[in-house]
N, C-alpha and C positions, 0 to 999 in steps of 0.2 A: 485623773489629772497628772501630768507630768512637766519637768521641767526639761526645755529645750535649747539649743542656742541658734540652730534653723531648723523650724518649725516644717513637719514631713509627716510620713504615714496616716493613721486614721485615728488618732485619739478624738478623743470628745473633747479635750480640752487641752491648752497651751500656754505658760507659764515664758515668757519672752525676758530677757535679761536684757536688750538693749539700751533700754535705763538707766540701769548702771555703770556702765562704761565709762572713764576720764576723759571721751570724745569729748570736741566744741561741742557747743551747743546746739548747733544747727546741725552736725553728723550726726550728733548721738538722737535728735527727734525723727531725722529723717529715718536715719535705722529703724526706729521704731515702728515707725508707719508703715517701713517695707517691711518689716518682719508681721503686721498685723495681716497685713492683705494678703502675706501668705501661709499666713495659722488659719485665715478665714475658710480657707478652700476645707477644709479635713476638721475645726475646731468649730464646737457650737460654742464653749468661756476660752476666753481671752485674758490671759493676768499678765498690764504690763506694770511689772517693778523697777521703780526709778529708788535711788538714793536720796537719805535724807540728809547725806553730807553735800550735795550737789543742788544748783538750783534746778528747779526742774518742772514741768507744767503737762508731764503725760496723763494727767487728770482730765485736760481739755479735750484730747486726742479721748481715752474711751468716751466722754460723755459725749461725742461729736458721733462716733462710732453707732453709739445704739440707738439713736437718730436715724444714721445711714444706712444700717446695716439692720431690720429688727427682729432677722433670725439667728443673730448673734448677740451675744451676751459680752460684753469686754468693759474691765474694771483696770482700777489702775493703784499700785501700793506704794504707799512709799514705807522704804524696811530700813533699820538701823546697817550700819554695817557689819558685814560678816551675818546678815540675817537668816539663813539659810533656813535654819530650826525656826523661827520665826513664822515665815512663809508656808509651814508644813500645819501649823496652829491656824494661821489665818484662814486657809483650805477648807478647814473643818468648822469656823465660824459661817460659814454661807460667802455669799459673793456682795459685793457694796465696792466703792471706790473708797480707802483709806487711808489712814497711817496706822502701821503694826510699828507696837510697839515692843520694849524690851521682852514683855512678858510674854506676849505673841498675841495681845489683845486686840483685838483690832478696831478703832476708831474712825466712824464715819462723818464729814463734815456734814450742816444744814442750815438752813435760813433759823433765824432766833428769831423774836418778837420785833417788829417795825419800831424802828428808831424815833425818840422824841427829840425833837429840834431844839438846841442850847437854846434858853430865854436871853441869852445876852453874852455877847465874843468876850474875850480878855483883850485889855489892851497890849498889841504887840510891839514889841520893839522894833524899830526901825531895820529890817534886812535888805537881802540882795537876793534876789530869788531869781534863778535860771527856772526856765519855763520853756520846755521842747515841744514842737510839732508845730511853730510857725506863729506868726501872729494873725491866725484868720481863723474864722469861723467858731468853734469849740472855745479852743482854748485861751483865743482872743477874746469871747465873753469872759472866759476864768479871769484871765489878767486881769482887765478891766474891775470887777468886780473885788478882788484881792488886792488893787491901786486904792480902792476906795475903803478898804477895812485895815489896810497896812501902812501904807505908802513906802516910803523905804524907796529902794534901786528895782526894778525888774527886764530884767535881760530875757527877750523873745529870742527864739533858736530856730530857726526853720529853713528848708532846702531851698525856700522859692528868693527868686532876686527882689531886692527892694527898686524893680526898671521905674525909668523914670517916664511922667506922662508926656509926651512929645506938645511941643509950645503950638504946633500948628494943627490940632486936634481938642472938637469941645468934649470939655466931661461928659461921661457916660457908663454909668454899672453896669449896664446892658450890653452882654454877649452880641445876640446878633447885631443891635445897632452900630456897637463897636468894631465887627468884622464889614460891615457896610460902609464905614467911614476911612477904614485901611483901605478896601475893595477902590472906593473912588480914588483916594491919596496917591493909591499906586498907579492906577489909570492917569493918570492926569501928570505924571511924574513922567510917563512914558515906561515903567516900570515893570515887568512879568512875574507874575507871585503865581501861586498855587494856592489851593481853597486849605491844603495842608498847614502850608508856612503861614496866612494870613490869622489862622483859629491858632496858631502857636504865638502868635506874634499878644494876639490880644487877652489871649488867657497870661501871658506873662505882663502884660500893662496892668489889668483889673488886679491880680495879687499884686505890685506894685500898691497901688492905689488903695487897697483893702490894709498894706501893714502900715502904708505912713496916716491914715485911720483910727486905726486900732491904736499906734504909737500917741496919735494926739489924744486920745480918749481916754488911756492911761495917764498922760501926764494932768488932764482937765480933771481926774480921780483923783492928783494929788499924791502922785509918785515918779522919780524919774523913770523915765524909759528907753530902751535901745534894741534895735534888732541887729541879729545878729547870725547872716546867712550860714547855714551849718547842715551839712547831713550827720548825722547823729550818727550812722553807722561808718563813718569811715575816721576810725580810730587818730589818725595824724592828723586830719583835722579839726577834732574834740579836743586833742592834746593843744595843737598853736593856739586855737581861739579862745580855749575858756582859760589857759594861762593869762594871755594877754587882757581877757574882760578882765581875770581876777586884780592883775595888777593896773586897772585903769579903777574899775568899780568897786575893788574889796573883795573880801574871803565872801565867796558864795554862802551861805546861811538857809536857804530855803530852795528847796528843787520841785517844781513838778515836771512829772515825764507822763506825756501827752502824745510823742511822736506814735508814728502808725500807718501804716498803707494795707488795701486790702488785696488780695486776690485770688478770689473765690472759685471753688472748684470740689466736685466731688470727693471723696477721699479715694477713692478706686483710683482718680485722673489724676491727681494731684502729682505736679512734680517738683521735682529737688529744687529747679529755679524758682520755681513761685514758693516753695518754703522758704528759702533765701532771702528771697526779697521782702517777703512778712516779717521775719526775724531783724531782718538789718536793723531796722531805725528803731524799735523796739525792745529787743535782748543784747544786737549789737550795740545801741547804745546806752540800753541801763550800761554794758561791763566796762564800755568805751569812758563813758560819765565817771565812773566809779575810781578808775584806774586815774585821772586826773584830781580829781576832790576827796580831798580827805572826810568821811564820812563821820568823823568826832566834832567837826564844824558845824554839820546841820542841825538846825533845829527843828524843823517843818519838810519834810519827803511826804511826796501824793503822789503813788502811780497810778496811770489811767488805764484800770484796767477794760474788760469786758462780760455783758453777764454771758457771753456765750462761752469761758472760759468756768464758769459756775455750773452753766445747764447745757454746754454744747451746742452747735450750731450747723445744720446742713452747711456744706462745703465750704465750713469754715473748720477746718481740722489744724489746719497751720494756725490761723488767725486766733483759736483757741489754746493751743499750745503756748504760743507766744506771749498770752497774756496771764494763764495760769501759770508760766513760770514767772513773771511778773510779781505775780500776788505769792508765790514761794521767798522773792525774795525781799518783798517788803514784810512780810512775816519773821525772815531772817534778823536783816536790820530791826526791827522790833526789840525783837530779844537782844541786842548786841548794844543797841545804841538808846541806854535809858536816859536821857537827854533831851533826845530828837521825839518828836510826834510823830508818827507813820500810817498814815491812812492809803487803803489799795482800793479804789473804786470801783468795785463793779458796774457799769454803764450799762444800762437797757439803751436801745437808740436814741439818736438826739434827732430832733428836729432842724436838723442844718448838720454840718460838717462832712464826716463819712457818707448820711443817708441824703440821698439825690432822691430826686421825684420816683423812682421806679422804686427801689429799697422802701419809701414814706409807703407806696402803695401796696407791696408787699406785704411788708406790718401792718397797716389799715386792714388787708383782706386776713390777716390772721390773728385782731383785734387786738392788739398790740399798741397799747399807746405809745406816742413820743414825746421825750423829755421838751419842755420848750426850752429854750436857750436861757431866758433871764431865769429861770426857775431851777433850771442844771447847775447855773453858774453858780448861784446862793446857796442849794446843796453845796456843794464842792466848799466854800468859806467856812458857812456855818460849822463842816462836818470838820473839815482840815484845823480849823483855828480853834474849835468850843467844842467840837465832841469829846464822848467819852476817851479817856488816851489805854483804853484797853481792847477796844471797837478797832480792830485793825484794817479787815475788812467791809466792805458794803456793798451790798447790791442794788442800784437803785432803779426804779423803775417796775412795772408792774405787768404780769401775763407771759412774760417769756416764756417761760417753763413748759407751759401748755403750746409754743409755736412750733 
């Protein structure tokens, strides 16, 4: 084994420092993954070392790796600073994904014993919980469900417009019906559309129509509600808007971060733009979040993580990345913020949101159940409001591991 900083000649194995680096976050994962795909050519073990001063989720990246790759071997450590001597112990303990610790011990995560559900919530006190990735589908059950155990203020965050339904058009949740009923509006208008503009036009109506929904559904729960259009990754945005909620609705007090986009792709294809765009709403806006709200204020943080960040996931190496550093840095605030409650979710699929018909059959063909919605939603309370407050993480959901 040897240590490298671009990975070359014929060792059996490669020991990559990309990890460690002061890069953003998104330069210093990308590094990584270019530096793996080119230790693979020459290297049967892969060691990539990230810093445990740093958030960081190169745990997702090898567990995603030995998936992809399974004449490869690639683990991922996180080492103190200045770990050098460290790194030369872990060597000699066998290969596992860990944390080396001062002594050079080396520390492997695992599932514990399946969680028993709290027999009964605490009563909470009235908050203001910001809730990112929209008011639809997922995390629109969350809210809903968290309106009925909390009440308090909950401010929805999400990229999509709250468009309004046009007065000369009947209700309809129905995609195609709804492109058929543009299709004639425009016909009959004298009008020229494209089958492109018409399927943008109505996918942006039915999200409309889905958050002022979800908004009455929450308040019929017994909490006020507000959306609150936001891409999460774009930093001066997160700055104006959640200033101004906070001085409309109060110091935010409870956060979950839910936002998310996918885009899949082997890890050989994978490129720098689609890690970007995984990262943004994500990591860009855990730091984006972070940098506007004082994190002594919270008392309730829930990141939505992923279990493919726990067991890795076919071409999902960015999408894993991004969520195992998630769970680094709810692990962080843990320790920092004894106060606050912080639960980092591990999510097997859901029945709705991310997974569309073809994903649902995917899973189905690699027996993979899926979460149903009202049943995710009650996890996520149960665990966030009454679980154990030393249970940071969870994984929920059953059979991934084996997919």
């Amino acid at each position: 084994m040897q240590r490298v900083e671009q990975p070359s000649g014929s060792a059996d194995g490669a020991i990559l420092t990309e990890g460690t680096t002061s890069h953003p976050h998104e330069q210093r994962h990308w590094g990584a993954l270019q530096a793996a795909r080119a230790a693979r050519r020459n290297s049967e073990v892969i060691i990539l070392l990230q810093s445990a001063d740093l958030y960081s989720g190169l745990e997702g990246l090898s567990r995603t790796l030995r998936k992809e790759w399974p004449d490869t071997q690639a683990f991922a450590w996180t080492i103190p600073a200045g770990g050098a001597a460290q790194v030369a112990h872990g060597v000699r303990q066998g290969h596992a994904d860990g944390v080396i610790e001062a002594s050079g011990e080396l520390l492997t995560p695992e599932t514990g014993a399946p969680v028993t559900p709290p027999s009964c919530l605490p009563v909470a006190k009235p908050s203001v919980w910001l809730i990112t990735g929209g008011a639809r589908g997922v995390t629109a059950a969350c809210a809903i469900e968290l309106a009925r155990a909390t009440g308090g203020s909950i401010l929805l965050a999400g990229r999509s417009d709250e468009t309004p339904w046009p007065d000369d058009l009947p209700l309809t949740n129905d995609l195609k019906t709804l492109r058929g009923l543009l299709v004639e509006r425009s016909r009959q208008a004298g009008q020229r559309v494209t089958p492109a503009g018409i399927d943008r036009t109505a996918r942006n109506l039915l999200a409309g129509a889905e958050i002022r929904e979800t908004l009455q559904a929450v308040r019929a729960a017994g909490a006020m509600a507000a959306y609150l259009p936001l891409d999460a990754g774009d930093s001066d945005a997160v700055a104006d808007v959640l200033s101004g909620a906070q001085q409309r609705f109060g110091a935010i007090t409870g956060w979950v971060h839910g936002a998310g986009v996918l885009a899949d792709r082997l890890a050989t294809e994978k490129t720098e733009s689609e890690l970007r765009r995984v990262f943004s709403p994500k990591v860009g806006g855990l730091m984006n979040i972070l940098a506007v709200i004082d994190p002594l204020q919270l008392r309730h943080i829930a990141f939505f993580s992923s279990a493919a960040a726990f067991f890795g996931n076919k071409g999902q190496a960015d999408y894993a990345m991004a969520n195992a550093l998630l769970a680094s840095a709810g692990r962080s605030l843990d320790r920092s913020l004894h106060a606050a409650r912080v639960k980092v979710f591990h999510w097997g699929p859901w029945a709705g949101g991310m997974v569309d018909s073809t994903l649902a059959s995917h899973f189905e063909a690699q027996g993979v159940p899926l979460i149903s919605v009202d049943e995710g939603a009650r996890i996520f309370v149960n665990e966030l409001l009454g679980g154990a407050p030393d249970q940071v993480e969870l994984v929920v959901g059953e059979a991934w591991a084996t997919s």
